[in-house]
Legacy VTK file of the C-alpha trace (Angstrom):
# vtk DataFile Version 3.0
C-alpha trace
ASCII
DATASET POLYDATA
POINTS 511 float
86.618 111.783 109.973
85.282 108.586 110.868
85.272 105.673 108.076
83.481 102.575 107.915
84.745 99.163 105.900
83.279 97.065 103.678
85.368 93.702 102.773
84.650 91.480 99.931
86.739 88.086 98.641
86.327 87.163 95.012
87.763 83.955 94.306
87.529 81.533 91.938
87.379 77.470 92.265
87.113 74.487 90.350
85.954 76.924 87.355
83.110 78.968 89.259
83.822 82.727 90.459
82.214 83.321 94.647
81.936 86.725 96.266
81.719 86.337 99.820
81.245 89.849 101.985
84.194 89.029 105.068
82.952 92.525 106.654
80.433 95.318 106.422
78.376 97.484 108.791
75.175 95.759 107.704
76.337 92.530 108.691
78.073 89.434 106.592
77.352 86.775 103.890
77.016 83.777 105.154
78.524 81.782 102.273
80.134 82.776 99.202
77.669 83.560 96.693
78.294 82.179 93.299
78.456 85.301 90.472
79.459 85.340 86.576
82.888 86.564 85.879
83.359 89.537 84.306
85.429 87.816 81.283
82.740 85.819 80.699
80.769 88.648 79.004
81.048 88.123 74.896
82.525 91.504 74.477
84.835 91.532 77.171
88.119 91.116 75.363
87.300 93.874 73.059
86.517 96.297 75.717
89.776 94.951 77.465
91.711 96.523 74.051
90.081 99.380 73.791
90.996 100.347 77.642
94.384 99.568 77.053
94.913 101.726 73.840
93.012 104.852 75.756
90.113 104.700 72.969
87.219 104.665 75.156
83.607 106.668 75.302
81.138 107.131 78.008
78.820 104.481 77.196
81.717 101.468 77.062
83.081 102.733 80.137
79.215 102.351 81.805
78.435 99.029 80.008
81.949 97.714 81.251
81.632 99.004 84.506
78.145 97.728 85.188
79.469 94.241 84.029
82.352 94.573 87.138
79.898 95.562 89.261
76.936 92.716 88.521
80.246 90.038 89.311
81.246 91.966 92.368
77.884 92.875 93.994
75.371 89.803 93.459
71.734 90.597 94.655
72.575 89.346 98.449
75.838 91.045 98.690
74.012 94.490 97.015
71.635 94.355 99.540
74.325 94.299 102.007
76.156 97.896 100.134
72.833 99.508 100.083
72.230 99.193 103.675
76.153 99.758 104.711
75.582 103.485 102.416
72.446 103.974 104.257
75.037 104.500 106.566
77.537 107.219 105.272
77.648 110.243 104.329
80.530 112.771 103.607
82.168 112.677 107.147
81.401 108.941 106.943
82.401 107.378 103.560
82.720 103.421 103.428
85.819 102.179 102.282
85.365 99.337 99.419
88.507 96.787 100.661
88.990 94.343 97.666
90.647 90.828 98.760
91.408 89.970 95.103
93.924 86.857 95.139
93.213 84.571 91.420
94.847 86.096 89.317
92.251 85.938 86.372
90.072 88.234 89.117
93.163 90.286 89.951
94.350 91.629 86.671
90.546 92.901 86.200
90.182 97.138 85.823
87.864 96.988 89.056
88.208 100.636 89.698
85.845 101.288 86.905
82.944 99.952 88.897
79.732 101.524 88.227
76.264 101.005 89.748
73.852 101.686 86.850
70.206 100.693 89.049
71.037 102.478 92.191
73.482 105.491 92.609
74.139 105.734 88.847
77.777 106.438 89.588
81.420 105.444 89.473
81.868 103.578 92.761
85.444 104.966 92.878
84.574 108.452 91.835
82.267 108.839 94.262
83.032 110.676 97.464
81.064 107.556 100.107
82.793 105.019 98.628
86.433 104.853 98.201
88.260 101.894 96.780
91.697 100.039 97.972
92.709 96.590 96.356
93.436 95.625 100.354
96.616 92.958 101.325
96.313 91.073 104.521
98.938 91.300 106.634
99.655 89.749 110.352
101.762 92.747 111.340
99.435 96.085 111.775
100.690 98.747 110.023
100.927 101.666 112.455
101.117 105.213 110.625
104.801 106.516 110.641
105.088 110.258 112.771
106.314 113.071 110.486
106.711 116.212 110.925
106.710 118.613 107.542
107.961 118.122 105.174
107.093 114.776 103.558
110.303 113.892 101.718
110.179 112.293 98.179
112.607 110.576 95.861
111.976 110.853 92.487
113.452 108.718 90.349
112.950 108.929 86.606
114.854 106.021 84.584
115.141 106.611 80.554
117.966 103.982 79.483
119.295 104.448 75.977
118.286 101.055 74.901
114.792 101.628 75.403
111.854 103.992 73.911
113.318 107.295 75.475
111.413 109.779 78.363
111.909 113.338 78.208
113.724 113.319 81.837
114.035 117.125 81.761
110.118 117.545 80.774
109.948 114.969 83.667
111.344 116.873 85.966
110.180 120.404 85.564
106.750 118.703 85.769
106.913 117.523 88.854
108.807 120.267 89.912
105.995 122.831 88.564
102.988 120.676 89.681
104.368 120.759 93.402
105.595 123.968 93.631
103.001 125.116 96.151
103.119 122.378 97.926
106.881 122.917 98.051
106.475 126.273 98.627
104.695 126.266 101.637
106.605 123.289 103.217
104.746 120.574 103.175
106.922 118.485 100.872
110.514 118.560 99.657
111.629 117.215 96.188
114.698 115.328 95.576
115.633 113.892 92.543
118.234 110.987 91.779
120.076 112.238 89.371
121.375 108.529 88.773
118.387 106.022 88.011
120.831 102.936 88.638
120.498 100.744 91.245
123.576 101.245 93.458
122.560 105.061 93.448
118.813 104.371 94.456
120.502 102.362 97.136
123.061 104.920 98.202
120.237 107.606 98.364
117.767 105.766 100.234
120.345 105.897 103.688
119.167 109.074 103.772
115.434 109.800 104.930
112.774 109.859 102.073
108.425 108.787 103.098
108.089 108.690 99.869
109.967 106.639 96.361
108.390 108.307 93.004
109.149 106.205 90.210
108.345 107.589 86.856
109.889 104.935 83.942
109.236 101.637 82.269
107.993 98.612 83.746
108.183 94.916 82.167
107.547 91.217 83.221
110.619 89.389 82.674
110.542 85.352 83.720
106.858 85.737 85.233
108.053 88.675 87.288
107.415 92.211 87.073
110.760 94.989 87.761
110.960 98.169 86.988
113.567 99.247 84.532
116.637 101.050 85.944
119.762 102.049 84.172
123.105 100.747 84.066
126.445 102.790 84.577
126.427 102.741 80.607
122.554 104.226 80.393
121.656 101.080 79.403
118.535 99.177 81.114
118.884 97.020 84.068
115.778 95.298 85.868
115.046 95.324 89.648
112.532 93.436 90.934
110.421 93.927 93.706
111.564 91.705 96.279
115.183 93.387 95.817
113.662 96.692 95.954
111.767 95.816 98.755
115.303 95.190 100.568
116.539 98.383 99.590
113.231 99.853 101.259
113.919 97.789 104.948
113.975 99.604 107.768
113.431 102.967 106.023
111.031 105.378 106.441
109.661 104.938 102.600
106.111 104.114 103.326
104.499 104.537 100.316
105.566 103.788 96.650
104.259 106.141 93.707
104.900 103.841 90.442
104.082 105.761 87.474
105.355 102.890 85.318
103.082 100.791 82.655
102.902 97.230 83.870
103.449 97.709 88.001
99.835 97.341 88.576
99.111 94.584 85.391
98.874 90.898 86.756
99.848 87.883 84.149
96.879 85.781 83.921
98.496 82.490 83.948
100.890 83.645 87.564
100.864 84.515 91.018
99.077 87.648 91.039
101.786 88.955 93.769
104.505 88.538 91.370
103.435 92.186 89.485
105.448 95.198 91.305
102.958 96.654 93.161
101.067 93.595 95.201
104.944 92.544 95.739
106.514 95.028 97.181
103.222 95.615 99.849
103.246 91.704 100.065
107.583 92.080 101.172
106.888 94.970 103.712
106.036 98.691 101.732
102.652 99.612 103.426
100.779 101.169 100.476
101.712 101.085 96.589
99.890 103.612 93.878
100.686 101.532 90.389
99.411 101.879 86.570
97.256 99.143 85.226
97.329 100.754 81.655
99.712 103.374 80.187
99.309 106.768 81.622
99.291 109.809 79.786
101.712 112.384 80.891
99.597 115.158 81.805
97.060 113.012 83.677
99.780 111.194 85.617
101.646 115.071 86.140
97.682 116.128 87.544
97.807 113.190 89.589
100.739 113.596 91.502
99.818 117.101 92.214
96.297 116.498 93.143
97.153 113.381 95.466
99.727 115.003 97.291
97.769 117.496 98.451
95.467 115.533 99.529
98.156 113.576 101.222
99.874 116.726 102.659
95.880 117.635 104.105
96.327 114.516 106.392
93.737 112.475 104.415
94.077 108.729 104.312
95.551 107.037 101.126
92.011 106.066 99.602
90.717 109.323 99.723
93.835 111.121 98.590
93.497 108.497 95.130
89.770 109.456 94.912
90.562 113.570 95.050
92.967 112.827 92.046
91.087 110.665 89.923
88.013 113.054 90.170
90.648 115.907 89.235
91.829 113.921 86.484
88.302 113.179 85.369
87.166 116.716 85.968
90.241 117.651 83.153
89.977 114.715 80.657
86.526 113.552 80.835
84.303 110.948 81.996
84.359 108.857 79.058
88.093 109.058 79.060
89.581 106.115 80.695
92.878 108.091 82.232
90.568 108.489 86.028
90.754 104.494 86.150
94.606 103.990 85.649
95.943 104.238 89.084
95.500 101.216 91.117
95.854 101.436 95.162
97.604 98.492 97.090
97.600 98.943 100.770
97.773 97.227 103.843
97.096 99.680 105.846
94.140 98.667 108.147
93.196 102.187 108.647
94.379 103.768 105.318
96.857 106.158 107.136
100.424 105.740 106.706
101.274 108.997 107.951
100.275 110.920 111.042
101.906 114.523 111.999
104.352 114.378 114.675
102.725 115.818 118.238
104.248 118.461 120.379
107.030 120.023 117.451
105.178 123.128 117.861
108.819 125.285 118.016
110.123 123.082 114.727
107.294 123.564 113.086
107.142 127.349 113.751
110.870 127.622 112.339
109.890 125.998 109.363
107.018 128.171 108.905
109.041 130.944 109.761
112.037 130.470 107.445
109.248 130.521 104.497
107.683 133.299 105.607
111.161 135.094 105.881
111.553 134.311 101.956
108.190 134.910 100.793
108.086 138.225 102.498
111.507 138.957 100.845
110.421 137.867 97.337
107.308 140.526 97.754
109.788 143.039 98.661
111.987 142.908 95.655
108.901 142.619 93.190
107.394 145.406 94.845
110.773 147.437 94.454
111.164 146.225 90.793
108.034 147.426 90.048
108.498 150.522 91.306
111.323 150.870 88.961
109.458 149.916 85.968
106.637 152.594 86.578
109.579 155.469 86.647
110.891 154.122 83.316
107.707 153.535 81.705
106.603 157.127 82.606
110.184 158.533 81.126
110.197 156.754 77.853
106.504 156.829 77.157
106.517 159.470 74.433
110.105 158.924 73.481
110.774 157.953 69.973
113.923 156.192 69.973
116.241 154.743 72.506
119.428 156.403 73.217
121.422 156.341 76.013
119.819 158.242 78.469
116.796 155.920 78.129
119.975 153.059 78.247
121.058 154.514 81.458
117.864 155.036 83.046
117.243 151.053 82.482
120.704 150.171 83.451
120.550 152.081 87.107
117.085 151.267 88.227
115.175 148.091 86.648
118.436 146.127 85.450
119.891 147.067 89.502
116.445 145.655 90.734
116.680 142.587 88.680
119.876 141.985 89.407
119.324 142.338 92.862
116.014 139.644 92.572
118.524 137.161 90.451
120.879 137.453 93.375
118.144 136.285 96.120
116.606 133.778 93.737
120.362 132.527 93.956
120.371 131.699 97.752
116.649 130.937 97.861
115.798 127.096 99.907
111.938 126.878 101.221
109.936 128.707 98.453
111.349 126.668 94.949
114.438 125.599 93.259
117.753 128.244 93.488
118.078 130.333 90.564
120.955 129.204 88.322
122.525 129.423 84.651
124.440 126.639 83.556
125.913 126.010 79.860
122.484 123.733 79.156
119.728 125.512 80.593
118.698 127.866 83.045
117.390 126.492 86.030
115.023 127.552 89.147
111.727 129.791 89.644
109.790 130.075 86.872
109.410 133.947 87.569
113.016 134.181 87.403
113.563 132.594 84.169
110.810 134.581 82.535
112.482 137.757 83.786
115.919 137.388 82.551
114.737 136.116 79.227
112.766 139.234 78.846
115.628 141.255 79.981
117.555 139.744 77.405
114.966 140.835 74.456
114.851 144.391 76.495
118.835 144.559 75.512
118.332 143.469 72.061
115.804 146.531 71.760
118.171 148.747 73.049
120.691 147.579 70.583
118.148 148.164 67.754
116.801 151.492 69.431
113.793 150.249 69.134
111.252 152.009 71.806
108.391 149.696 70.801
109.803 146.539 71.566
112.009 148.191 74.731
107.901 149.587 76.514
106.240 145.789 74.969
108.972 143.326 76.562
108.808 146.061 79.860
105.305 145.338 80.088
105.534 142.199 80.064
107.906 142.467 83.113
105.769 144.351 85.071
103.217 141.893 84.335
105.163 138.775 85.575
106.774 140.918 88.470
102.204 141.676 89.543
101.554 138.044 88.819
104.323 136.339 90.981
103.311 139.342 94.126
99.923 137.408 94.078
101.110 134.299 94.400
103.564 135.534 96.848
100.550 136.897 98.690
98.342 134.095 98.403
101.627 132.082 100.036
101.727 133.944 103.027
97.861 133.951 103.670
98.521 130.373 103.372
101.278 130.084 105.782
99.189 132.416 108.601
96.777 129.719 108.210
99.142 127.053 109.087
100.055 129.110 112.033
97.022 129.430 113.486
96.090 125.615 112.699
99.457 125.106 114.727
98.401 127.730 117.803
95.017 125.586 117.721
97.012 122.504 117.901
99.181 123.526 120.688
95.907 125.430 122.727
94.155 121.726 122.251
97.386 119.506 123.668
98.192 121.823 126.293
94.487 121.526 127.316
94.908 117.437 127.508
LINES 1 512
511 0 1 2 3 4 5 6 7 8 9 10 11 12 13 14 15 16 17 18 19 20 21 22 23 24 25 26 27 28 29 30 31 32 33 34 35 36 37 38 39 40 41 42 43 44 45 46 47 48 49 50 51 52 53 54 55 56 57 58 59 60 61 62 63 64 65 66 67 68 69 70 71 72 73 74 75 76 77 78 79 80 81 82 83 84 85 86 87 88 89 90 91 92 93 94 95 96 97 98 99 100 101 102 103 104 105 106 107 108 109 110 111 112 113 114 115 116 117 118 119 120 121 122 123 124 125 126 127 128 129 130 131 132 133 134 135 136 137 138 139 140 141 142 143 144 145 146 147 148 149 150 151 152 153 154 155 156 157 158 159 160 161 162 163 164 165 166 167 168 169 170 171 172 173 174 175 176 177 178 179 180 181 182 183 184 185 186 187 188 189 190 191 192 193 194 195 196 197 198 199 200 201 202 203 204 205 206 207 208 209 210 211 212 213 214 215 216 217 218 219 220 221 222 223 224 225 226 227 228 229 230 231 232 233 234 235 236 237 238 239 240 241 242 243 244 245 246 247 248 249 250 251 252 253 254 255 256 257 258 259 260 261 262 263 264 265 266 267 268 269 270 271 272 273 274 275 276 277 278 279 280 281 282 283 284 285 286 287 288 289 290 291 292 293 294 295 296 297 298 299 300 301 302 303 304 305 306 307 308 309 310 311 312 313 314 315 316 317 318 319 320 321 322 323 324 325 326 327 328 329 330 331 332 333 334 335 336 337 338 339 340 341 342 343 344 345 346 347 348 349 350 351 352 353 354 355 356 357 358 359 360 361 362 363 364 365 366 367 368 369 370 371 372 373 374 375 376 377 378 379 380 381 382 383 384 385 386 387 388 389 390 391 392 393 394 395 396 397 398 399 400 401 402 403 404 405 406 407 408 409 410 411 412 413 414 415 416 417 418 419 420 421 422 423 424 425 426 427 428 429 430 431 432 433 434 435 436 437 438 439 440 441 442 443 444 445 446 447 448 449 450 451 452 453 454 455 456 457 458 459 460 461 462 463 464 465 466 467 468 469 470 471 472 473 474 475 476 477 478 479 480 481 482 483 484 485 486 487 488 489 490 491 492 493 494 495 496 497 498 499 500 501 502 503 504 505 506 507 508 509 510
């Protein structure tokens, strides 16, 4: 897919705000172009609250948008769009690179753009124009080789001292909204089970592409940090530049920060003191960041919808675009939760990965070892179910539970299960192992829901109850027919890969 750029400055001096077009297929402006600033507009602070609180409609989401977008695209530097979009289309989007240094300009929601005369659209919801907040840098930024999976550390931070998270809600969300990506191998999951700085530092030796912050974020002294914990669960700040250290010479190449305040810019400082300008400004090549505070279940869609898209091979501005249309497509237009994510990157091209060439036999293992488990998961459903069919059939009519009905569970469905708990025990490509601790129990969701039903199946016995002992089977056989599809659908999904890798290997060997 080809892309073309479009690069606009918006600066302020001696009191006046200038938009001057740096680069654009139709050509340049020759001089900046004197514009009103958005904050100029009478109602701006209000509209400013009422993003910030979430309580926004369609109409003030238009009326602010078209006020971004009259600052941002004066007539002469409109002209200039409408002619660079003349020369898109869906293979060929233009990518809107803001050079946003004041930091009156750069605190500004600019990702609610919208073009009320011509397209009648969000400019970042649509699919021709996708929008980066762009950071110049000397150094190019060449796209780091992987080869599956992309590795990310998630850290989530909730220090006693501070409103709490629900780390465990946290967790099984990310863990839930990635499990087909997991599944199939396209991304592992770790998790720092420590949010303190010394263990973020320990863990990052190891090889992560990707830091996933969920937490708090504050401006202390000017500066923005993210809040960590201390050995005592208590908070303890870390500032970019430090973090930025810890990130040197790693393979971390892109920062997800879903943190209030790492995308907010004081309006009396240096716009590159906020997290997320920092830390691409010290070195990390693209940062996602919240500008306002993100709901849970739109941040939880956007992870899952952007790493797909990232896991696809798409670049960075076009994996944020895929999520905030997902995340519009859930909450609504008028909804401001689509806007929240901000994209720094300095990435001239907007990759930051590229797949590794010619790791046709690793890749094939990889593919192979989930295959292996998949095929073994469809196996022991299949079995299980053919276990619940026999008992259904013998106790249909019965009408109480005794212990042949006991025994009949006990040496075919409770053997089958038992057998499935084992292999969800040892399981390490298609989810988290299957395990019971004194807190919780842990691991594939189909797992859990089984042994909790087998549970309610024993309390029927115990009550000889043959209504509740068929209803809680049922439900069994339903969760064991759910989880073959999606054991199915896994496997399609993996020959796919395959043959995307034969086609690969057909097309090198050809070179």
């Amino acid at each position: 897919m080809e892309y073309l750029d479009f690069d606009l400055r918006i600066t302020t001096e001696n009191g006046q705000t200038y938009v001057e077009v740096l680069n654009c297929p139709a050509g340049q402006t020759p001089c900046p172009e004197q514009v009103t600033a958005p904050h100029e507009w009478a109602e701006f602070d209000a509209a400013m609250e009422r993003l910030r609180s979430l309580d926004t409609d369609g109409p003030l989401l238009r009326e602010f948008g078209t006020r971004l977008y009259q600052s941002l695209f004066p007539p002469s530097v409109n002209a200039l769009l409408l002619r660079s979009l003349g020369m898109t289309g869906r293979d060929k989007p233009l990518r809107l690179r803001l050079h946003v240094d004041d930091p009156h300009l750069a605190g500004l929601p600019w990702e609610y753009l919208f073009d009320a005369h011509q397209t009648r659209r969000f400019v970042a919801l649509s699919p021709t124009t996708l929008l980066v907040r762009f950071i110049e840098w000397a150094e190019p930024q060449l796209p780091l080789a992987v080869s599956p999976p992309l590795k990310i550390l998630v850290v989530i931070s909730s220090p006693s001292d501070m409103m709490p998270l629900d780390a465990d809600r946290e967790k099984a969300a990310i863990e839930d909204g990635l499990q087909e990506l997991r599944a199939s191998g396209q991304i592992e999951v770790v998790f720092l089970e420590e949010a303190t700085r010394n263990a973020l530092q320990d863990r990052l030796r190891e090889e992560f592409h990707i830091l996933h912050f969920i937490g708090h974020g504050v401006f202390s002294r000017g500066r923005g940090h993210l809040v960590m914990e201390d050995e005592g669960e208590r908070r303890r700040l870390l500032d970019a530049e430090t973090l930025s250290y810890f990130l040197l010479d790693t393979p971390v190449r892109l920062a997800i920060l879903n943190a209030c305040e790492t995308a907010r810019i004081p309006k009396d400082g240096n716009p590159f003191l906020a997290v997320a300008p920092a830390l691409v400004r010290f070195g990390v090549p693209a940062v996602v960041a919240m500008q306002f505070p993100m709901p849970d279940d739109a941040a939880h869609l956007f992870a899952r919808e952007f790493y797909a898209a990232l896991t696809d091979d798409l670049p960075l501005e076009q994996c944020v675009a895929e999520a905030r249309k997902a995340i519009m497509g859930d909450f609504g237009l008028g909804q401001p939760d689509w806007g929240i994510p901000v994209l720094y990157s300095r990435a001239p091209d907007g990759r930051i990965f590229t797949k590794e060439k010619h790791h046709w036999a690793a890749d094939l293992l990889r593919l192979a070892r989930v295959l292996g488990e998949q095929k073994d998961l469809h196996d022991y459903l299949q079995n299980l179910l053919t276990r619940l069919d026999l008992f259904g059939l013998a106790v249909s009519g019965v009408p109480s539970i005794g212990d042949r009905e006991r025994d009949l569970w006990q040496k075919g469905c409770q053997f089958e299960i038992q057998q499935l708990a084992r292999f969800a025990e040892t399981i390490q490509y298609i989810g988290q192992p299957y395990q019971v601790t004194e807190d919780a129990i842990l691991g594939p969701v189909w797992m859990i829901e089984m042994a909790e039903l087998c549970a309610e199946i024993e309390t029927a016995f115990r009550g000889s109850d043959p209504r509740a002992v068929r209803e809680r089977t049922n439900e069994i056989v339903h969760v064991c027919k759910a989880s073959l599809i999606e054991a199915n659908k896994a496997m399609r999904e993996i020959a796919r890969q395959v043959s995307e890798l034969a086609a690969d290997a057909t097309e090198r060997i050809g070179e």
